[in-house]
C-alpha positions in Angstrom: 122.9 60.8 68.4 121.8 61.8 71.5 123.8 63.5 74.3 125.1 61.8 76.6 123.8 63.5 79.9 125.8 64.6 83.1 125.6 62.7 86.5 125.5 65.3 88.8 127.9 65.3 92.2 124.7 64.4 94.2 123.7 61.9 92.2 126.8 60.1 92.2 126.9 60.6 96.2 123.1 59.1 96.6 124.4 56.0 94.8 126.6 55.3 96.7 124.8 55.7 99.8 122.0 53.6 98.1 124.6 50.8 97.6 125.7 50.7 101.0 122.1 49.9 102.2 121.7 47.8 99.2 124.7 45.6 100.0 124.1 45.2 103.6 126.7 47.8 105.0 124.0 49.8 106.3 121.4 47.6 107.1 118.0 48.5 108.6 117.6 49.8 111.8 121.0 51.7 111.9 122.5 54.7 112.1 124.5 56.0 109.1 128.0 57.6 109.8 127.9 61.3 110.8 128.0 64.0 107.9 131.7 65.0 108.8 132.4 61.4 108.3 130.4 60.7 105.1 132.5 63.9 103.5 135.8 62.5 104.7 135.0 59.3 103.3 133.4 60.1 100.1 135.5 63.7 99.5 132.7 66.0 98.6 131.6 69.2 100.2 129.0 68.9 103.2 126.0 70.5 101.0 126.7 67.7 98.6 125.8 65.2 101.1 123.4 67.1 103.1 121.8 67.0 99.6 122.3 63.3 98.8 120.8 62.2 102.6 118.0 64.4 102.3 116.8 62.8 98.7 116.9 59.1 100.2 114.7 60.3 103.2 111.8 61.8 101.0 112.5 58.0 99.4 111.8 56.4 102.2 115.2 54.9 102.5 116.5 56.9 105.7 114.8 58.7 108.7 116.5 61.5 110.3 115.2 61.2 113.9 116.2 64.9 116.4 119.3 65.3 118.2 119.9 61.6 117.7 121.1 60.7 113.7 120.0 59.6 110.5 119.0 55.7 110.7 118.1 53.0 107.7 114.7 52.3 108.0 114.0 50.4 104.5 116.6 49.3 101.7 114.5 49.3 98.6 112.3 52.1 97.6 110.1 51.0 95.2 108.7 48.9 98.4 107.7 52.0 100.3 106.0 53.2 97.4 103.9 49.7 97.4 103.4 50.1 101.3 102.2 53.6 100.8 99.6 52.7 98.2 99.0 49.8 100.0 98.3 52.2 103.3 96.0 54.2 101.3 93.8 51.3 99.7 90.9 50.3 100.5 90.7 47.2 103.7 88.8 45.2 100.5 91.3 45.9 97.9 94.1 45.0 100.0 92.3 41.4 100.5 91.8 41.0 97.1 95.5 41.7 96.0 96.7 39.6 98.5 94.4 36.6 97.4 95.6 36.7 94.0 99.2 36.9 95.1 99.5 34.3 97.6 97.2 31.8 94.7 100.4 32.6 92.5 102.8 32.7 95.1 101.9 28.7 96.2 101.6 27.6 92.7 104.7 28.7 91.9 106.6 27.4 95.3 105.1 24.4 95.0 107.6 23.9 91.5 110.6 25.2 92.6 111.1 25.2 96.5 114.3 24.0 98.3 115.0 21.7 100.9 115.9 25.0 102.8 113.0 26.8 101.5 110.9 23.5 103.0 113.2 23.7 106.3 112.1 27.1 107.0 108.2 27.1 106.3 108.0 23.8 108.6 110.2 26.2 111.1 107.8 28.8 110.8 104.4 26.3 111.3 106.2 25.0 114.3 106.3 27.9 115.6 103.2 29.2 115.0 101.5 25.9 116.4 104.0 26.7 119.8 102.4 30.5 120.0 98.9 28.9 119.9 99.5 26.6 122.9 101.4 29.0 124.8 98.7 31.6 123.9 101.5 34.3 122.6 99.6 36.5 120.1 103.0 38.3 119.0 105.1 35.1 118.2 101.7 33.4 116.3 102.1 36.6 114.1 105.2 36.8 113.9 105.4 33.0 112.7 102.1 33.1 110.6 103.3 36.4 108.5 107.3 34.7 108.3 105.2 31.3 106.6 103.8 33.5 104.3 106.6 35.4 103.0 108.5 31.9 103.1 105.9 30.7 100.5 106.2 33.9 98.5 110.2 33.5 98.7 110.1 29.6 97.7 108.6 31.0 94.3 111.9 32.3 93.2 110.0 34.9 91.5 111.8 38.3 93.0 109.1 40.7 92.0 106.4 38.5 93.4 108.6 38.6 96.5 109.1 41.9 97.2 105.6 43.1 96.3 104.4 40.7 98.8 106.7 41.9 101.5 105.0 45.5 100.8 102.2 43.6 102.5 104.0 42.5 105.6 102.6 45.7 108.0 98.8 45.4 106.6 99.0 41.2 106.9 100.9 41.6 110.9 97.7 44.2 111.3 95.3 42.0 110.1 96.3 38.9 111.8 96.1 41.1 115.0 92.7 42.8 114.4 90.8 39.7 114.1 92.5 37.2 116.7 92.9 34.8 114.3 94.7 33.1 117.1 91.9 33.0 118.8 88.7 32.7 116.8 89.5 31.2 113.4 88.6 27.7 112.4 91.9 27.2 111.3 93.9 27.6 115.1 96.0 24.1 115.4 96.9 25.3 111.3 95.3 22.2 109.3 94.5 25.0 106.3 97.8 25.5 106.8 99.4 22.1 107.5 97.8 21.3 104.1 99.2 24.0 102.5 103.2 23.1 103.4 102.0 19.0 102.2 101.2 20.5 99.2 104.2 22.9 98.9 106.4 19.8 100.2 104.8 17.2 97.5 105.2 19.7 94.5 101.3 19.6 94.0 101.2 23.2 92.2 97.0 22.3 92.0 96.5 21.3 95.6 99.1 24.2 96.9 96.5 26.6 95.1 93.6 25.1 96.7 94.8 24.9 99.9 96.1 28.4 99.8 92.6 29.1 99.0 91.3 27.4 101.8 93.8 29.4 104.1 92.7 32.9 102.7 88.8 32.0 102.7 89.1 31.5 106.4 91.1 34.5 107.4 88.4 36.5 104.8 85.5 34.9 106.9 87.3 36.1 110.3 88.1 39.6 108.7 84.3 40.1 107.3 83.3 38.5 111.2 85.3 41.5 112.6 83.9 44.2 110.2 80.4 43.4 111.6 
């Protein structure tokens, strides 16, 4: 039989301060309690915390930011390690990846969204149309990149999910590097519009060909803005 091997006191204290940002105690963009606090609360010595905070910043999990705290800046680590490699790809890799994803990730919405799901991508389209007549760069991307994770979220496929949201910061870049906004043949969103029909109508075949449509035209900007 194998032996049964020892958890070590820092171990133990970076699960527990993995499970507070985990569950939502901690989420993003805050600051975590003091050290004196965290050993009051957890009763372990200081160097076992010190320890335990230190290993979920080279994680990617917390950022420790001079004279001012230690702050949640992500709450699942095997995502910063997908937006790292992602970071380091190649711009034509990326595209690819993304193309196969988003084929998979409408095909598979398409079969099991929910009236919320639906709720929430026509919120998002609405949106995005607004930005475009108010010609509001930040909100278009802001509601072109939340339709696309909506889609990827309507699959109900959690891996598929969070891998996509690895791409959120190279698809807000993209949008913003070629003005899609601006330049694409697709402004007013009918690649788009067709998409969430399909989506809506549980067409899994026309869902892929319209996500197709929608990634062909942002390719054809991208390559525009290459050259």
């Amino acid at each position: 039989m194998q032996q049964i091997a020892r958890v070590s006191l820092v171990d133990t204290v970076v699960e527990r301060l993995r499970a507070e940002i985990k569950n939502g105690a901690w989420p993003i963009g805050s600051k975590i309690p003091t050290e004196a606090r965290l050993v009051e609360s957890l009763g372990v010595s200081r160097p076992s915390v010190r320890e335990a905070v230190r290993s979920l910043v080279q994680l990617g999990l917390l950022e420790t930011r001079q004279g001012d705290g230690t702050y949640v800046v992500a709450d699942d680590e095997t995502t910063v390690a997908l937006q790292h490699a992602i970071d380091a790809a190649d711009d034509a890799e990326v595209v690819a990846v993304r193309r196969a994803l988003d084929v998979v990730a409408a095909r598979e919405a398409a079969a099991k969204r929910t009236d919320a799901d639906l709720r929430q991508l026509r919120e998002s389209l609405d949106g995005r149309a607004a930005a475009v007549a108010g010609d509001d760069l930040a909100a278009f991307i802001d509601h072109d990149v939340a339709f696309h994770i909506g889609i990827a979220r309507a699959s109900k496929n959690a891996l598929l999910t969070g891998i996509y949201l690895s791409f959120e910061p190279s698809l807000r870049d993209s949008v913003a590097r070629t003005n899609c906004m601006a330049v694409s043949d697709d402004p007013e969103g009918g690649f788009h519009e067709a998409l969430f029909a399909a989506i809506d109508g549980g067409d899994s075949a026309a869902a892929t060909a319209a996500a197709l449509s929608v990634l062909d035209d942002h390719e054809q900007q991208w390559h525009g803005s290459q050259g």
